[in-house]
C-alpha positions as CSV (number, residue, x, y, z in Angstrom):
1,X,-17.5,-20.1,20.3
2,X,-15.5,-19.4,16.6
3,X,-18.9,-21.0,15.0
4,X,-20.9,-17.9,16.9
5,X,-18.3,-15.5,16.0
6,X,-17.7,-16.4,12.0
7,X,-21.9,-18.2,11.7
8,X,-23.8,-15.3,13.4
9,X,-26.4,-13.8,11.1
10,X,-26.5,-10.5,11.3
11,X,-28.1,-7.0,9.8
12,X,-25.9,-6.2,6.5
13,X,-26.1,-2.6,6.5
14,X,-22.4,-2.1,7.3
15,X,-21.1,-4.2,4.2
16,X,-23.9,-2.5,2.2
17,X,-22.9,1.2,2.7
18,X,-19.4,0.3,2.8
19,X,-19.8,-1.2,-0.7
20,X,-20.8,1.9,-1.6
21,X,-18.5,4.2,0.1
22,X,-15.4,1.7,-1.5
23,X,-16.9,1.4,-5.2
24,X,-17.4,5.4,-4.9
25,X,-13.6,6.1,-3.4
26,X,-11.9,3.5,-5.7
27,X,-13.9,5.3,-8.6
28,X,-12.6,8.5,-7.6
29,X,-9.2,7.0,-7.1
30,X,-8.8,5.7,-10.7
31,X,-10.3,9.1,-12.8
32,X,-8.0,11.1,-10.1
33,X,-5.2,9.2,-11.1
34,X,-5.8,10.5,-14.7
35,X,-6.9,14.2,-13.7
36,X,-3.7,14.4,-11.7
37,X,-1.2,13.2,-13.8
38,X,-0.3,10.2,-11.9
39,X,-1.0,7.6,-14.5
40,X,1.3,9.8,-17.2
41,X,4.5,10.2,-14.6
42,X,4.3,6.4,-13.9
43,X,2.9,4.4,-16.7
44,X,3.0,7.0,-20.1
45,X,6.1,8.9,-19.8
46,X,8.8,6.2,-18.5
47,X,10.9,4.2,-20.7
48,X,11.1,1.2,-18.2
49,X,8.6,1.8,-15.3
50,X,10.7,-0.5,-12.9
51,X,7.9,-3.4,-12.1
52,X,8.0,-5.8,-9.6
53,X,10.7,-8.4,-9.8
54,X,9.5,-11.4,-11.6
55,X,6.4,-9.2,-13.0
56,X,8.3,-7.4,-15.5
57,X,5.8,-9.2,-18.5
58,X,3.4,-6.9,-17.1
59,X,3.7,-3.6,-18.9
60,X,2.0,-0.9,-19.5
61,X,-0.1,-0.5,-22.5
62,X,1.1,1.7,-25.8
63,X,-0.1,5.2,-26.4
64,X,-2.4,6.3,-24.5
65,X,-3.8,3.1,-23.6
66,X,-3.4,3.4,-19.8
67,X,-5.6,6.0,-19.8
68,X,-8.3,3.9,-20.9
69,X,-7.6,1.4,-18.3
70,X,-7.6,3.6,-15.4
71,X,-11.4,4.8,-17.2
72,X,-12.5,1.2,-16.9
73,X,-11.3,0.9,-13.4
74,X,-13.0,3.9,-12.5
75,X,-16.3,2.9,-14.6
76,X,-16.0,-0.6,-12.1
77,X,-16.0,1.3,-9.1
78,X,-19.1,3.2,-10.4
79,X,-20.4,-0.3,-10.6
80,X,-19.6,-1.9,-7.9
81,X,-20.9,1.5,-6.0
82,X,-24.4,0.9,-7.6
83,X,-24.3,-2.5,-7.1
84,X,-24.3,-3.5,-11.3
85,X,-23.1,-6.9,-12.2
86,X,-21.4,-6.2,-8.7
87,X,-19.5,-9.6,-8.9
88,X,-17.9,-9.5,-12.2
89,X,-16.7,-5.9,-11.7
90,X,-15.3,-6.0,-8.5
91,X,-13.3,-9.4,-9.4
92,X,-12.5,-7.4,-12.8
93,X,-11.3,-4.7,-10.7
94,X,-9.1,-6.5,-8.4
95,X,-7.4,-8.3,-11.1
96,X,-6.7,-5.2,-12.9
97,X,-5.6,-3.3,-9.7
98,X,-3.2,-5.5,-9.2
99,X,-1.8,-5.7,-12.2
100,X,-1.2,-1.9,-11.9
101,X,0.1,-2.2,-8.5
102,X,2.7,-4.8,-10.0
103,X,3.4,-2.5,-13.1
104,X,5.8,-0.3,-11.4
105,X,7.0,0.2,-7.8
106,X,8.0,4.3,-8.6
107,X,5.5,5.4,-6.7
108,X,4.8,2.6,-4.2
109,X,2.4,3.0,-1.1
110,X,1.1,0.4,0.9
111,X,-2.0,1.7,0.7
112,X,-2.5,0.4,-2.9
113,X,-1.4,-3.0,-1.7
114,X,-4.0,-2.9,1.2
115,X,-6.9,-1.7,-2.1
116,X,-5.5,-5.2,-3.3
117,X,-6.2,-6.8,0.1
118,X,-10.0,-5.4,0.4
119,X,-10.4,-5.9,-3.1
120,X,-9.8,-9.6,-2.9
121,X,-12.1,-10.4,0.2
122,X,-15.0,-8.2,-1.1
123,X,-14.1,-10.1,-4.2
124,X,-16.2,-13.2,-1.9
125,X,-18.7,-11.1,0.0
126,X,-22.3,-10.9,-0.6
127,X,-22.1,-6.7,-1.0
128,X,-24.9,-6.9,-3.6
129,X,-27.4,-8.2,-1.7
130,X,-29.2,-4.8,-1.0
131,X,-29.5,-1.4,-2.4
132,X,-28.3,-2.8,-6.1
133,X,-29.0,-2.7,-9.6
134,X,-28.7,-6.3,-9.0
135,X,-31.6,-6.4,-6.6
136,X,-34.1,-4.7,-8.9
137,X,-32.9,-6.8,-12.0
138,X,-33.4,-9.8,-9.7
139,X,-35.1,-9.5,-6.5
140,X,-34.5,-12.8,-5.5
141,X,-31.2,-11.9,-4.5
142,X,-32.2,-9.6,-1.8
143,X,-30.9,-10.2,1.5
144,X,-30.8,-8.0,4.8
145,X,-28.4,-10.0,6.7
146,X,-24.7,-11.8,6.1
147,X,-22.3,-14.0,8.3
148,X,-20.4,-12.5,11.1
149,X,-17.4,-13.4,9.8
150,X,-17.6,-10.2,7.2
151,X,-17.5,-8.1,9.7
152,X,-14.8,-9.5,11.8
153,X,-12.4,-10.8,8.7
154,X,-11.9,-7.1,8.3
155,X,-11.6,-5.8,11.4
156,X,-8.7,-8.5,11.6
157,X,-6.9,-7.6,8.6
158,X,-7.3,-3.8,9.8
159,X,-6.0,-4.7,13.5
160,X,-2.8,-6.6,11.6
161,X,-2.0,-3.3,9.7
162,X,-2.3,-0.5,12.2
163,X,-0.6,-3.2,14.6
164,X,2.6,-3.5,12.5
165,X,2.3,0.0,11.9
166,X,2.9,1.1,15.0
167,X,5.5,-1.5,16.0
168,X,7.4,-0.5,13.0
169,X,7.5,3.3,14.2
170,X,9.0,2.1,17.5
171,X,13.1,2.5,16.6
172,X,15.3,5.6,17.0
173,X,15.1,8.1,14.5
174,X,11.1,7.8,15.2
175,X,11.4,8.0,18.9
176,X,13.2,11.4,18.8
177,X,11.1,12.6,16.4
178,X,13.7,13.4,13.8
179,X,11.7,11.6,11.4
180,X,8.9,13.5,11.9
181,X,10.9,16.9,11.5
182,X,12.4,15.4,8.3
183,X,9.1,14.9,6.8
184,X,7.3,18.2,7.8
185,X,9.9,20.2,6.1
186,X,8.5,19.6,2.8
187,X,5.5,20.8,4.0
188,X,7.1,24.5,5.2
189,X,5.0,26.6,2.7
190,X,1.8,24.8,3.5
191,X,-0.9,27.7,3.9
192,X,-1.7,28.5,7.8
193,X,0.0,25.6,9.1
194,X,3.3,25.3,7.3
195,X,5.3,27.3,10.0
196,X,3.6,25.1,12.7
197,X,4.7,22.1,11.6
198,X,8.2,23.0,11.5
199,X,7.8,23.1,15.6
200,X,9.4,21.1,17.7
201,X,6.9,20.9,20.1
202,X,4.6,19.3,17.1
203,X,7.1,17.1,16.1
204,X,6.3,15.4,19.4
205,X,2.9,15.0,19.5
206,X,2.8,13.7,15.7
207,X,5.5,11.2,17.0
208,X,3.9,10.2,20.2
209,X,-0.2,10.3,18.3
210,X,1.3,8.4,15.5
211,X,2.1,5.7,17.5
212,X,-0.7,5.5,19.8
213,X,-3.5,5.8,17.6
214,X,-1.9,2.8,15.2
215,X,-1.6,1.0,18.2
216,X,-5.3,1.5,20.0
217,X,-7.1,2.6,17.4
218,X,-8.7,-1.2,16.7
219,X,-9.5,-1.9,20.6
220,X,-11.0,1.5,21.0
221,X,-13.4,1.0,18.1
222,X,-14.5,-2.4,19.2
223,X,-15.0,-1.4,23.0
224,X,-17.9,0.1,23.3
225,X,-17.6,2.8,26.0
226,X,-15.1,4.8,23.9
227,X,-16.5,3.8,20.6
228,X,-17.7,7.1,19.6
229,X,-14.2,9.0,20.9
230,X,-12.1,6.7,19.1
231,X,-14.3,7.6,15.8
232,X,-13.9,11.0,16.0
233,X,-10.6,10.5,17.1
234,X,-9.9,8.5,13.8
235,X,-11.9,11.4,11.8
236,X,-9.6,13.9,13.0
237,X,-6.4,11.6,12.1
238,X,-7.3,10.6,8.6
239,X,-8.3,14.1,8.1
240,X,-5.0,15.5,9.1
241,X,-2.8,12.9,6.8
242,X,-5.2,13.5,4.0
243,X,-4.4,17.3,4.0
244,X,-0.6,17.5,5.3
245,X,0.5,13.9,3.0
246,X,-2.1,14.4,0.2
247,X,-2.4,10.5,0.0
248,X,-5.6,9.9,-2.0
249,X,-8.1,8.4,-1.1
250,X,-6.7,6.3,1.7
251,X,-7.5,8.1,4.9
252,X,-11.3,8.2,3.4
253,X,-11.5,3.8,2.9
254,X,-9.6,4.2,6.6
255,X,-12.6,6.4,8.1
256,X,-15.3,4.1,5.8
257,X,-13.8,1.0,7.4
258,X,-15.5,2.2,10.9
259,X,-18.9,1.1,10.2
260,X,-17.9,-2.5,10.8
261,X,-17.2,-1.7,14.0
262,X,-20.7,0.0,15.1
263,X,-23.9,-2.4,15.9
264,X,-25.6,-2.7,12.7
265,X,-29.1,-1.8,14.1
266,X,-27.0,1.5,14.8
267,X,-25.7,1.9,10.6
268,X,-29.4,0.2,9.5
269,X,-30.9,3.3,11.2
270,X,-28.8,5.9,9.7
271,X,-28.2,4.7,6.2
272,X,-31.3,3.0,5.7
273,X,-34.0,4.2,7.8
274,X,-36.7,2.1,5.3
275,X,-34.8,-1.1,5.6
276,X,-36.6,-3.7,7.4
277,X,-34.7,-4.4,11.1
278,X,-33.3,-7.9,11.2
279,X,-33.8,-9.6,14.7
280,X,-33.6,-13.2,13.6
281,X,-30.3,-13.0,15.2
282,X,-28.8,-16.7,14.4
283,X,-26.1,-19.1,14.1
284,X,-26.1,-21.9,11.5
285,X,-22.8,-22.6,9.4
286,X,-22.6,-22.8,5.7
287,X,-21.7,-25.8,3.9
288,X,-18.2,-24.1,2.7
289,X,-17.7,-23.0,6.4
290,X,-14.6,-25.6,6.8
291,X,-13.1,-24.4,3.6
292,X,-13.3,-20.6,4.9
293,X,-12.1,-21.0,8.3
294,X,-8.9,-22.9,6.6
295,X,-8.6,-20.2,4.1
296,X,-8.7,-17.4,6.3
297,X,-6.8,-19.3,8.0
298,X,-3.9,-19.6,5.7
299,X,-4.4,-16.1,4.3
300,X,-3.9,-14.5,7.9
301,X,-1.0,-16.8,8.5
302,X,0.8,-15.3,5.5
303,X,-0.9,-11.9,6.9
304,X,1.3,-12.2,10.2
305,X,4.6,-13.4,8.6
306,X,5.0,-10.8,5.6
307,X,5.6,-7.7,7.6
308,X,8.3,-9.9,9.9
309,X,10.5,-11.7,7.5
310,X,12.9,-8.8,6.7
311,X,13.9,-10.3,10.6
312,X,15.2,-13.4,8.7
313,X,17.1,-11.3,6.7
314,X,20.8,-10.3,7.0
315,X,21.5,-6.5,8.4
316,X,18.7,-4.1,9.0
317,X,15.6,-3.4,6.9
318,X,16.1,0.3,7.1
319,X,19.4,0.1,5.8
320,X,18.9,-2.7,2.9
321,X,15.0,-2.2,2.3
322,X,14.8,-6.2,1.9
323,X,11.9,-7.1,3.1
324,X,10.2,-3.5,3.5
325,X,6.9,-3.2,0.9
326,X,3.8,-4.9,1.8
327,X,5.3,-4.8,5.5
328,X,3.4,-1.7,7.0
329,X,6.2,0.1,7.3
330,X,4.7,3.7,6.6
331,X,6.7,6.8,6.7
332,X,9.1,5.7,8.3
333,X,12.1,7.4,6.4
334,X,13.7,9.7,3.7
335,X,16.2,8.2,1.2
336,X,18.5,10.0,-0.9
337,X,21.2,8.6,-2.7
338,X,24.1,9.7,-4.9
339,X,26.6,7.6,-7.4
340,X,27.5,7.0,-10.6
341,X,26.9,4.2,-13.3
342,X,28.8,3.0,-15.8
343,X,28.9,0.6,-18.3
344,X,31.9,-1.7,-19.0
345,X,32.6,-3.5,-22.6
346,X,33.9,-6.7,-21.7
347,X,35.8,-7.3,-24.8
348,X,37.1,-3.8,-25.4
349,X,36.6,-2.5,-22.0
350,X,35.5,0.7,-23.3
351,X,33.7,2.6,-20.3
352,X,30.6,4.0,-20.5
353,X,29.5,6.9,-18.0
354,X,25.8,6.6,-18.1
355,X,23.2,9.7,-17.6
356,X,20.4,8.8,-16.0
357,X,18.2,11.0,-17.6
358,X,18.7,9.5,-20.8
359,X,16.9,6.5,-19.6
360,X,14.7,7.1,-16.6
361,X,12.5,9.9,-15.0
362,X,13.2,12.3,-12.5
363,X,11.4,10.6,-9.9
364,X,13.0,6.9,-11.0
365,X,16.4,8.1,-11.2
366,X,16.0,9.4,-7.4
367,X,15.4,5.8,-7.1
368,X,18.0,4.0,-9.1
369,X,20.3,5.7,-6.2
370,X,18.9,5.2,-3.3
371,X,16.9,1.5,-3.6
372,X,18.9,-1.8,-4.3
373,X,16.6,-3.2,-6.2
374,X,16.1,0.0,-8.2
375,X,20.0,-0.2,-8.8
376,X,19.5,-4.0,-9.8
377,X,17.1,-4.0,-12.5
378,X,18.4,-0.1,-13.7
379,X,21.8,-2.3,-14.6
380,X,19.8,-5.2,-15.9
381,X,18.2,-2.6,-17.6
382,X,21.1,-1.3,-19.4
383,X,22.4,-4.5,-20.0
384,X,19.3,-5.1,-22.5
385,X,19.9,-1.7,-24.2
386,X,23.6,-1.9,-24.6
387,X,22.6,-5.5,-26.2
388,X,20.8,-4.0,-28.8
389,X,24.1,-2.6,-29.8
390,X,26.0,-5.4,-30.3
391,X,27.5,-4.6,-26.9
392,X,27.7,-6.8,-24.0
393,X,28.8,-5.3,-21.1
394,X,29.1,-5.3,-17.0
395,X,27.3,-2.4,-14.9
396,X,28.6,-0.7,-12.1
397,X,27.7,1.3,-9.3
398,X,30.2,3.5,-8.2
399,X,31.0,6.0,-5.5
400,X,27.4,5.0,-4.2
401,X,26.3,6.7,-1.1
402,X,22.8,7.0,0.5
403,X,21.7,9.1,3.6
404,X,19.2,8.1,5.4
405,X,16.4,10.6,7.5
406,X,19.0,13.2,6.3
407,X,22.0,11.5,8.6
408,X,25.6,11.8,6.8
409,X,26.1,9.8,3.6
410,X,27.4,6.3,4.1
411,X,28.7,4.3,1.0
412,X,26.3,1.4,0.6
413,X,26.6,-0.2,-2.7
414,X,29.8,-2.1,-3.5
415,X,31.3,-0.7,-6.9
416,X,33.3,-3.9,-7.8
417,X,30.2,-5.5,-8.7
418,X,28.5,-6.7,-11.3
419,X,25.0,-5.7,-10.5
420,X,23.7,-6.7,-14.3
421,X,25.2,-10.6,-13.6
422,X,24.0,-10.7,-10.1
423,X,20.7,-12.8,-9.3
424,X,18.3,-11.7,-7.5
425,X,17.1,-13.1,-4.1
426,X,13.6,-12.8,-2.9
427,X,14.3,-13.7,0.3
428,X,18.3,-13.8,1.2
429,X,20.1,-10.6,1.7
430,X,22.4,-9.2,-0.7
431,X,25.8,-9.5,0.1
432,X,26.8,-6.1,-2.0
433,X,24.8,-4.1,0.0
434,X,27.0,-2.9,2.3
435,X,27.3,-3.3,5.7
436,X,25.1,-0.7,7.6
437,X,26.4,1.9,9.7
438,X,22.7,1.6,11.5
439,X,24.0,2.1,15.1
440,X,25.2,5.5,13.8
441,X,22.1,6.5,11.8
442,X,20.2,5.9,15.6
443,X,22.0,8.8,16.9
């Protein structure tokens, strides 16, 4: 039975088109990312662009530097669109995509981490097999069918996302919608449908469709009597967060991941009318078909237990963010936070009150307030600079407060520490972190 379902030859036109709807979106992802100003808020213009913990080697390039590599990216999704040296560039693009997503966390999404995800296990597909510049350099490579397990290795990875997804919108402030109301109130002066959105009545239905769709959307699309619904249906969806969240290309890949869940014949016929039909239907398993079943095996292991382990973890992930990115926990909350820095000579115990903007961007600095681990390497941060100086001093955050989805301000990071000597744990919560006053912010 899993040899049939991962060993099945069948017709490649889905992973054919789709390599050319992703090399096209990723392409217009990267040169968007320079036409919009993205890559000079978050890689030119900071000081310190607040990378990953552990990552911080990885920065970004002098000058204008970055602008060049977002250009090559883009050039590599041109490539891997057409189908040129498609191996080499979408391997070179997932190594440099990750690097970028590891640069800096200002402007995290998880949708750049799931780019990173679909970037690795096209990384291993045969997506070049047809319609290439590969192909007509060598037409020996030319193959109109792949293993099953393409198809089905996404659909699980896609079914794990919009699963969590929909778990994670299941608590309080979700459930009564005041989430919902917090984040359409940004979008008041939206042309035509900003005063809509600001309706109670809406509220509810984004709420309630919100969770439903991340939670059916996968059977819907696999079951064949409401196939076609549930694709409009996703359409429609996508659509909608595209123009109220303005979140790139994402909702896009979302509605180009549905052509894995249509019969090939079905995608052969409208893609590629002149392609030969493949009705050799088959199963025979590959000499590395061991290796991949305990790969993927592994991989969706590590799939299932990263969006779970902030459970491990001391207090409540909405309250400590510990264990919140690459979780599918999307939109889930506002964060704004208040407090003030300083810097303590140890020797002299001269104080230091520090201004942010001397240091970090706008957008960082809302950060540094609201995020622990923000706060953490901000302090380390300054610890470094007041170094240069001759200086060695302790960095405290005091009078912090945060409020969550707009709820009262609670005091959340305690001022009596140290945050530039404190390690930091990838894993363990962090015991100056405050207690949470979660039951409160479920009101």
């Amino acid at each position: 039975m899993l040899n049939r379902l991962l060993f099945q030859r069948i017709d490649n036109s889905p992973l054919i088109i789709f390599r050319i709807f992703f090399g096209i979106l990723v392409s217009l992802e990267c040169f968007g990312a320079i036409g919009t100003g993205w890559v000079k808020r978050n890689l030119i213009d900071p000081k310190y662009t607040f990378p990953f913990i552990d990552f911080e080697f990885l920065q970004p390039l002098p000058g204008y530097g970055m602008y060049f590599y977002f250009g090559i990216m883009g050039l590599l999704g041109i490539f891997i669109a057409i189908g040129l040296k498609y191996r080499a560039s979408i391997i070179t693009f997932t190594v440099l995509w990750t690097v970028t997503y590891l640069m800096q966390k200002t402007a995290y999404n998880n949708h750049y981490y799931l780019l990173i995800l679909i970037s690795f296990a096209m990384c291993f597909f045969p997506a070049e097999r047809y319609r290439s510049l590969d192909v007509k350099i060598n037409p020996k490579l030319e193959c109109n069918s792949m293993y099953s397990y393409v198809k089905w290795l996404i659909i699980l990875q896609l079914f794990i996302v919009y699963v969590y997804a929909s778990i994670a919108k299941m608590y309080g402030d979700w459930l009564d919608f005041s989430t919902i109301e917090v984040l359409m109130r940004s979008k008041k002066n939206y042309w035509l449908v900003g005063e809509i959105l600001q309706e109670p009545w809406i509220h509810s239905i984004i709420g309630t469709v919100g969770i439903l769709f991340d939670l059916l959307i996968v059977p819907a699309l696999l079951w064949k009597p409401t196939r076609k619904i549930a694709f409009f249906t996703s359409i429609f969806f996508h659509i909608f967060n595209s123009i109220i969240f303005q979140i790139g290309i994402f909702p896009y890949l979302s509605i180009a991941f549905s052509v894995f869940f249509f019969d090939p014949e079905t995608i052969r016929k409208i893609f590629f009318k002149t392609k030969a039909p493949f009705a050799a239907s088959y199963t025979s398993m590959p000499n590395y078909g061991n290796t991949l079943i305990l790969g993927a095996s592994l991989y969706f292991i590590i799939q299932l237990i990263l969006p779970i382990r902030h459970h491990a973890i001391k207090d409540d992930v909405l309250w400590t963010e510990e264990g919140h990115r690459m979780s599918w926990r999307m939109m889930l909350r506002s964060r704004h936070g208040k407090g003030t820095f300083k810097a303590i000579e140890t020797t002299t115990k001269q104080v230091f009150i520090i201004d942010p903007k001397e240091y970090v961007t706008r957008a960082q600095e809302r950060k540094i307030f609201a995020y622990p681990d923000f706060a953490w390497q901000f302090a380390q941060y300054l610890k470094k600079e007041f170094a240069e100086k001759n200086m060695n001093v302790s960095v405290h955050l005091e009078n912090s407060k945060i409020s969550i989805n707009r709820k009262p301000h609670e005091s959340f990071i305690n001022s009596k520490t140290d945050l530039a000597a404190e390690p930091w744990y990838r894993t363990k919560h962090h015991e100056w972190i405050l207690p949470s006053s979660y039951s409160k912010l479920k009101k």
